[in-house]
C-alpha positions as CSV (number, residue, x, y, z in Angstrom):
1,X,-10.4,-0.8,13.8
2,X,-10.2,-3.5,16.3
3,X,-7.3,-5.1,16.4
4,X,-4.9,-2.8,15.0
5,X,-2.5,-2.4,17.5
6,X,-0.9,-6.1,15.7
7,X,-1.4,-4.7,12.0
8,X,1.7,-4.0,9.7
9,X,1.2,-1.8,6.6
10,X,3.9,-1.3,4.4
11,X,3.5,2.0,2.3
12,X,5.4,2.2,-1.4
13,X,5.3,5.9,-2.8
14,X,8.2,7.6,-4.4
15,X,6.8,11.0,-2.4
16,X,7.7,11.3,0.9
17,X,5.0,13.2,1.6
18,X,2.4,10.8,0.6
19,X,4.4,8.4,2.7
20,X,4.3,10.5,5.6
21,X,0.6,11.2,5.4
22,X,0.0,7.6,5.1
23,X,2.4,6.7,8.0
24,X,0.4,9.7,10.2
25,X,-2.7,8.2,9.8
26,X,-1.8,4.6,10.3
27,X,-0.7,6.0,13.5
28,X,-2.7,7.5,15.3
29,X,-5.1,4.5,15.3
30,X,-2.3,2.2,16.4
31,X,-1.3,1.0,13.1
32,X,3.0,0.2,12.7
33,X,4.1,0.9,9.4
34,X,7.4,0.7,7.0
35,X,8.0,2.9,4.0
36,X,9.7,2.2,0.5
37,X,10.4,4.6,-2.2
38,X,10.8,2.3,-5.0
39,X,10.4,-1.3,-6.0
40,X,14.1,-2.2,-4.4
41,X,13.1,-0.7,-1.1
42,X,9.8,-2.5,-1.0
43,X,11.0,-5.9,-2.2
44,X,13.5,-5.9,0.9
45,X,10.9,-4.3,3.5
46,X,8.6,-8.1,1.7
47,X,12.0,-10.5,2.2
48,X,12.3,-9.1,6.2
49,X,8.9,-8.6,7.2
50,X,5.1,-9.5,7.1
51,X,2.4,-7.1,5.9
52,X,-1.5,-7.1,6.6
53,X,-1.6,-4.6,4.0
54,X,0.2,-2.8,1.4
55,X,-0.6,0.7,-0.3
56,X,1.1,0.3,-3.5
57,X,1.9,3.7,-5.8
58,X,1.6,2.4,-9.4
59,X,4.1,4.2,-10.9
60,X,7.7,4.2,-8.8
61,X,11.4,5.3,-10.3
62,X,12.1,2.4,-10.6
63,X,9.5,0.1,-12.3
64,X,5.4,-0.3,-12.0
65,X,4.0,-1.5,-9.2
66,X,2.2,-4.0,-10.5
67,X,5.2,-6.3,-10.6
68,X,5.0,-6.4,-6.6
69,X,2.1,-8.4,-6.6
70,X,3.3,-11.8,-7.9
71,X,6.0,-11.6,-5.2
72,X,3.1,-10.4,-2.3
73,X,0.8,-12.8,-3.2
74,X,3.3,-16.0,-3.2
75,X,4.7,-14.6,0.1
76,X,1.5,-13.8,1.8
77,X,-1.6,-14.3,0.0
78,X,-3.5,-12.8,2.4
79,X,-2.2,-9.6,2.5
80,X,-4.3,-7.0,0.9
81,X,-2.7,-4.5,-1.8
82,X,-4.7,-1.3,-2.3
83,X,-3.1,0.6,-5.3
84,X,-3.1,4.0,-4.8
85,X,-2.2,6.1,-8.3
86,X,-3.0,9.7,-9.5
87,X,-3.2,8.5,-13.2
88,X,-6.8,8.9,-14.6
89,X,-8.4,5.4,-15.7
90,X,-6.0,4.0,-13.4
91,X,-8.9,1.8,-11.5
92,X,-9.5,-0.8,-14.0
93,X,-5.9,-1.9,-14.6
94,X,-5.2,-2.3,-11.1
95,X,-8.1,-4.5,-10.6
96,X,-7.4,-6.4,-13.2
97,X,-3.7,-6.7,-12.6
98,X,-4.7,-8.5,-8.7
99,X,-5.1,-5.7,-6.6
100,X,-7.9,-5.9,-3.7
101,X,-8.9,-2.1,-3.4
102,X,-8.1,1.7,-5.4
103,X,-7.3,4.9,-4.0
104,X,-7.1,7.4,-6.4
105,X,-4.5,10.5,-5.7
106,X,-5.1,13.0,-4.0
107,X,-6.8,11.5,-1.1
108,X,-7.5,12.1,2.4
109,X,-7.1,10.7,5.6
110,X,-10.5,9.8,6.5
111,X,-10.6,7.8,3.4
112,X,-7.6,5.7,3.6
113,X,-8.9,4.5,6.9
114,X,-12.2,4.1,5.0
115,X,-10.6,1.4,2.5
116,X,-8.6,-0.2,5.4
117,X,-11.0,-0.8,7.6
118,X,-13.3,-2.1,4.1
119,X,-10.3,-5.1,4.0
């Protein structure tokens, strides 16, 4: 991934450990990235900073995901939301609802670079 030493990924996932794993991988190929646990957390991490991408769990404590993406795509409509979910049938109503890309739950590391790198 050239360039990625400037990219900023923002990761929204009410588990830590998907969080972490995401955060790990982003990493190690020079990626900087912020966390959020919930829609509150994720809609300050958008008011503060800018994001070249933005893994977004569908379903958070505190609302759907889904309701990010009008604010995302009036900030920065460039930035690219891959929805990640572990809700069968999920795919379809993430497309339709403006996401770019889907990653179903559970993935691997190879494969979220995979769908980075596709953006």
């Amino acid at each position: 991934m050239e360039g990625s030493d400037n990219m900023n990924v923002l990761l929204v996932d009410d588990e830590a450990d998907i969080r972490l794993l995401l955060a790990s991988v982003l990493r190690r190929k020079g990626i900087g990235s912020i966390s959020a646990s919930s829609l509150a957390e994720a809609l300050e991490a958008l008011a503060i900073g800018h994001f070249d991408a933005i893994f977004l769990d569908i379903h958070l404590p505190d609302g759907i995901g889904y309701d990010l993406i009008p604010t995302i795509r009036s900030k920065d409509p460039g930035t690219k939301v891959i929805a990640i979910s572990a809700v069968d049938g999920e795919r379809a109503t993430a497309l339709r609802a403006g996401v770019d890309m889907f990653l179903p739950k559970p993935f691997n590391g190879d494969l979220v670079l995979e769908k980075l790198t596709a953006l």
